[in-house]
C-alpha positions as CSV (number, residue, x, y, z in Angstrom):
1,X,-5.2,-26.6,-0.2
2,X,-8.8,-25.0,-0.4
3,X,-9.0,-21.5,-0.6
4,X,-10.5,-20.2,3.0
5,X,-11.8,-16.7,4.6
6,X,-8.8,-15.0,6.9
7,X,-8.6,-11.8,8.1
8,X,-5.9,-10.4,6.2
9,X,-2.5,-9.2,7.4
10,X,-3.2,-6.0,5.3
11,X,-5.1,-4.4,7.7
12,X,-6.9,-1.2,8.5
13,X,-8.4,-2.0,11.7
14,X,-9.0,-6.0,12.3
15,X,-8.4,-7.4,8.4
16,X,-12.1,-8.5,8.3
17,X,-12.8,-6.2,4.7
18,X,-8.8,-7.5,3.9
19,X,-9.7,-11.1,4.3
20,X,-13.1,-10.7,2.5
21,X,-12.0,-9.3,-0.6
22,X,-8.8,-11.6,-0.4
23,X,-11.4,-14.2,-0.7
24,X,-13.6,-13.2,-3.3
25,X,-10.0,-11.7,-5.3
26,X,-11.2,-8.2,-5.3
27,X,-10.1,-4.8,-4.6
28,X,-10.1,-4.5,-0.6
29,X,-10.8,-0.8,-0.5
30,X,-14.4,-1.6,-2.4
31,X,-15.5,-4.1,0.5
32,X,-14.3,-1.4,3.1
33,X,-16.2,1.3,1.2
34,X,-19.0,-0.5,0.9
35,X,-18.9,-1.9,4.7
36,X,-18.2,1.9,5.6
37,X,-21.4,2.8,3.8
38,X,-23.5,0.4,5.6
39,X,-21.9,1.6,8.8
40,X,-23.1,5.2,8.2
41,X,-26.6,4.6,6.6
42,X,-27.8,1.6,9.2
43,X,-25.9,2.7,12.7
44,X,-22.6,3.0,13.0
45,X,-22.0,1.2,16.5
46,X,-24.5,-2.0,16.0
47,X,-22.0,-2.3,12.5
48,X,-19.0,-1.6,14.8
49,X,-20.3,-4.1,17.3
50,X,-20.9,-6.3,14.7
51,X,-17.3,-5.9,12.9
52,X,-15.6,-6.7,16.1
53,X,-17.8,-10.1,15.8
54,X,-16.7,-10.8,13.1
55,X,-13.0,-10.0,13.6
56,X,-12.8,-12.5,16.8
57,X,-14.8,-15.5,14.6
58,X,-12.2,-15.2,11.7
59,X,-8.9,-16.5,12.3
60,X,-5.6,-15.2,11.3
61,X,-4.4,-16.7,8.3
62,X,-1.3,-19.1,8.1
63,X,1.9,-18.3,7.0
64,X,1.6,-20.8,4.2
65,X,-1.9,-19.6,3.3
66,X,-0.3,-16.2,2.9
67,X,2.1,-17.7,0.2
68,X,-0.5,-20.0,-1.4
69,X,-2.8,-17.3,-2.1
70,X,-2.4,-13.6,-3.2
71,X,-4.6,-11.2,-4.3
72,X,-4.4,-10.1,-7.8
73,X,-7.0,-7.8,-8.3
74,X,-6.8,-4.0,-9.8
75,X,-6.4,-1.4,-7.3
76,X,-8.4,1.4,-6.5
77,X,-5.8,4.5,-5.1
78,X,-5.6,8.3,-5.0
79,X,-5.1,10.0,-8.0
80,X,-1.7,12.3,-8.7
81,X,-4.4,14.0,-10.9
82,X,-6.3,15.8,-8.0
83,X,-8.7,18.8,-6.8
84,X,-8.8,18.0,-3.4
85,X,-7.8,14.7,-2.6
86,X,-7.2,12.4,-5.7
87,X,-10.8,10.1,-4.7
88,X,-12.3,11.3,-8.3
89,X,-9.3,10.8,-10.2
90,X,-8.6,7.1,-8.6
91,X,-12.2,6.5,-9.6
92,X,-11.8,7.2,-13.3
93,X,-8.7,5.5,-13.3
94,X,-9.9,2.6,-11.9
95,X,-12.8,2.5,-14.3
96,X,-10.7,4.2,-16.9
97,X,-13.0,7.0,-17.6
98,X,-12.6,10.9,-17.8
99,X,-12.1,12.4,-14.0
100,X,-13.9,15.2,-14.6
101,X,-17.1,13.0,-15.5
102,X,-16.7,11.7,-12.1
103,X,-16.0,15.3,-10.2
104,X,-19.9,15.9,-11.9
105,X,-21.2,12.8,-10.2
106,X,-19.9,13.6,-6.9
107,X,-21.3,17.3,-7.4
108,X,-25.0,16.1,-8.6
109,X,-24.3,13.9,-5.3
110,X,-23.8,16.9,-3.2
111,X,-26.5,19.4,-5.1
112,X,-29.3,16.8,-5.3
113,X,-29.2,14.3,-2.4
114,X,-26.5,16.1,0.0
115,X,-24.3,12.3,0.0
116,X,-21.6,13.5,-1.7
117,X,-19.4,14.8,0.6
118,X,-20.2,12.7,3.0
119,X,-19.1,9.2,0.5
120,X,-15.9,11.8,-0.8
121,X,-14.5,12.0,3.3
122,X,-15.1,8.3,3.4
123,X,-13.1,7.8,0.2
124,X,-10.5,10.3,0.9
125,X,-10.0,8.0,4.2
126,X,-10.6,4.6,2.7
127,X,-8.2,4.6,-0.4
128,X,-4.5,4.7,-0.4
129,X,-2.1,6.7,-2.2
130,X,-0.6,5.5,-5.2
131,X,2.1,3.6,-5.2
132,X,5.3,5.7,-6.3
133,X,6.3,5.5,-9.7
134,X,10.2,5.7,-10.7
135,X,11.2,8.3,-13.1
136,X,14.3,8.5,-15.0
137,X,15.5,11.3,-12.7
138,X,15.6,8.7,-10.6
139,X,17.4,6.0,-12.2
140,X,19.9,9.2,-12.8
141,X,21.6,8.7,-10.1
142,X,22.7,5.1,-10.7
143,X,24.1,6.0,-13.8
144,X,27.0,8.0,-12.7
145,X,29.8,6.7,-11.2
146,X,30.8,7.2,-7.8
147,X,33.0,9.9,-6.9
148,X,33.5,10.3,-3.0
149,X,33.8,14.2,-1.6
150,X,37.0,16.3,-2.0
151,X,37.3,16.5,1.4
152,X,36.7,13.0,2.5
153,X,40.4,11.7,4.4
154,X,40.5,7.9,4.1
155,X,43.2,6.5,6.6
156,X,45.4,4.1,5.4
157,X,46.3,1.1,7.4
158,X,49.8,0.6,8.1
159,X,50.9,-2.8,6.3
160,X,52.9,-4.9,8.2
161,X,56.9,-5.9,7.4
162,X,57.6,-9.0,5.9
163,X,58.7,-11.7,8.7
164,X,61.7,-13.6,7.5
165,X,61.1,-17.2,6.8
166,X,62.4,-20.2,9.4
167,X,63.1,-22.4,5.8
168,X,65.3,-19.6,4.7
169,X,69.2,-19.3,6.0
170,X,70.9,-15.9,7.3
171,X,73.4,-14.4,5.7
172,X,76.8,-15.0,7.3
């Protein structure tokens, strides 16, 4: 089967920027950053008009197309490691570099063009949180056995009495 664009059932609004980067195997929350970007510096309701477009011309993929093909590029999420809302520390640990060389970015950003806070609420909203990590406090838990409450009353079902067999004779 030849790999095809579909809007992708991992949706923000329509799965266009889901189905694009499903297609080129990247990281979904670039293509929407970089479609949100275009949106702010060109006009956002010609792009919005245009999105929608888009989002009626590409189908929705097949349910064997979703198990054919799965996207397997790194992901880009909210940091635990945050200031204000994890977007610098996802960065470097996309790119695997210092955050706090990133925080300086996004400040020269803010002091010398006046973009960065405007591209750090777009990230904040773009990327998702990071997927949950187990600890062994959590695996804890499993590891002891079950003991139910003190005060837990279990009701015991009456057994029934043994029905004399036909095959078996009386006593006389």
């Amino acid at each position: 089967m030849q790999k095809r664009l579909y809007c992708s059932p991992e949706k923000k609004i329509c799965g266009v920027c889901g189905g694009i980067a499903d297609y080129f195997n990247i990281d979904p929350t670039i293509v929407r950053l970089i479609a949100s970007l275009i949106a702010l510096y060109t006009a956002v309701v010609p792009f919005f008009i245009a999105y929608l477009i888009v989002a009626l011309i590409i189908p929705q993929p097949t349910p064997e197309y979703e198990q054919m093909f799965h996207n397997t590029a790194r992901r880009i999420y909210k940091s635990g490691d945050k200031k204000i809302a994890g977007v610098c520390g996802g960065i470097a640990d996309f790119f695997g570099i210092d955050p706090t060389l990133v925080r300086l970015v996004f400040f020269l950003l803010v002091l010398l063009f006046g973009t960065g806070v405007a591209a750090y609420i777009v990230c904040a909203v773009i990327f998702p949180p990071a997927p949950q990590e187990a600890t062994a406090q959590d695996y804890a838990a499993y590891s002891q056995p079950y003991t139910p409450p003190q005060d837990a009353v279990y009701e015991q079902q009456p057994q029934p009495e043994p029905q004399p067999q036909a095959d078996e004779q009386q006593p006389e």
